[in-house]
Each structure stands twice: as structure tokens, then as C-alpha cells.
C-alpha positions in Angstrom: 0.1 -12.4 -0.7 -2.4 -10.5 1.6 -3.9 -7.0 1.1 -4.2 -4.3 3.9 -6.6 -1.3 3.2 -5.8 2.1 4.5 -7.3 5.7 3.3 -4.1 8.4 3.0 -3.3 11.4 1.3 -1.3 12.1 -1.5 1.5 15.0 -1.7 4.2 14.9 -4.3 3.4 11.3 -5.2 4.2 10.0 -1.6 1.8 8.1 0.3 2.8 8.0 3.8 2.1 4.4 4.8 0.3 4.5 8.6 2.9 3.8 11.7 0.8 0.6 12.7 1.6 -0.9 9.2 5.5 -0.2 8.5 6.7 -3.2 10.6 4.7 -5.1 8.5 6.1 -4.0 5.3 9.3 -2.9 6.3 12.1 -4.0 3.3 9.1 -5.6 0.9 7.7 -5.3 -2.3 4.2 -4.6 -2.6 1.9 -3.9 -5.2 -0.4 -0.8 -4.9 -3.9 -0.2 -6.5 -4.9 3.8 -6.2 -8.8 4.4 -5.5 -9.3 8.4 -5.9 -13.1 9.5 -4.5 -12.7 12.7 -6.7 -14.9 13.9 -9.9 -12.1 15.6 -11.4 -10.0 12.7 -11.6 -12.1 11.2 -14.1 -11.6 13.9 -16.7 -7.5 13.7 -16.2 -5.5 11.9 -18.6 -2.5 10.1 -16.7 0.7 10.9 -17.9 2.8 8.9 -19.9 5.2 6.1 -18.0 8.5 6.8 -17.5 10.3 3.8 -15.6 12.9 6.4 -15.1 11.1 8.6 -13.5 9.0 6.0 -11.6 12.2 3.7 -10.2 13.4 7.0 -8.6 16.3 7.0 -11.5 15.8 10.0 -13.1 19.5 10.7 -14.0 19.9 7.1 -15.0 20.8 6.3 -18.5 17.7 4.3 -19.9 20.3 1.2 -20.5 20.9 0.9 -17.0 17.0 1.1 -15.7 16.4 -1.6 -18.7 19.3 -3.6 -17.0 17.9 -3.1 -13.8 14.1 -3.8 -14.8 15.8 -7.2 -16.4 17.9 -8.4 -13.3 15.0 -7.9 -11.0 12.0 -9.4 -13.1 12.6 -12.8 -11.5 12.2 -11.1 -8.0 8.4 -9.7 -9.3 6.9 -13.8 -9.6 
């Protein structure tokens, strides 16, 4: 594993990931820690997890994302 640190913004909950970097992590998995340098962030409560909502499966039955979550675990050691 190696770590690569870059400052972006955020819009939509996107990230665009700089140009210099996507050959690099073109087709992998990666794991991402957010740092926000804002006050206000502090005082927000973040929203409850939906794997639905975060796998980009939003009109996916929650069997199938469980399914999904299960086949792929063994990918995530």
C-alpha cells in the first residue's frame, strides 16, 4: 500500500483526482481519509451510512448490495 497526498475540492461528493495521478490509480481500489480545514465542519453531524447510497446502488434492492458487499469482502484484505 502507499499513500499519495493531494488538496481538491469537493462538489456533489466528487473529488476529482489530479491528471498526474489517474495512471496511477486507474482500475484500483483505494482507501480515502477526508481532512476538511473548515470551522463549520466541526459542528456538522455526518449523515447516517447508507451502503446503497454510498456503492452508487441507490435503486438496488438492499439484498443485492448485502450480496455484493459479501462477494467482494475477500477483494478488501
Amino acid at each position: 500500500m502507499f499513500a499519495l497526498e493531494f488538496e481538491a475540492s469537493i462538489a456533489n461528493g466528487v473529488v476529482r483526482i489530479p491528471d498526474h495521478y489517474q495512471h496511477i490509480l486507474d482500475h484500483k481500489k483505494a482507501r480515502f481519509v477526508v481532512l476538511v480545514n473548515d470551522e463549520l465542519s466541526t459542528q456538522v453531524k455526518p449523515a447516517s451510512f447508507d451502503p446503497r447510497l454510498f456503492f452508487g446502488a441507490a435503486n438496488a434492492s438492499k439484498q443485492s448490495v448485502d450480496q455484493f458487499l459479501l462477494d467482494s469482502a475477500s477483494d478488501w484484505a
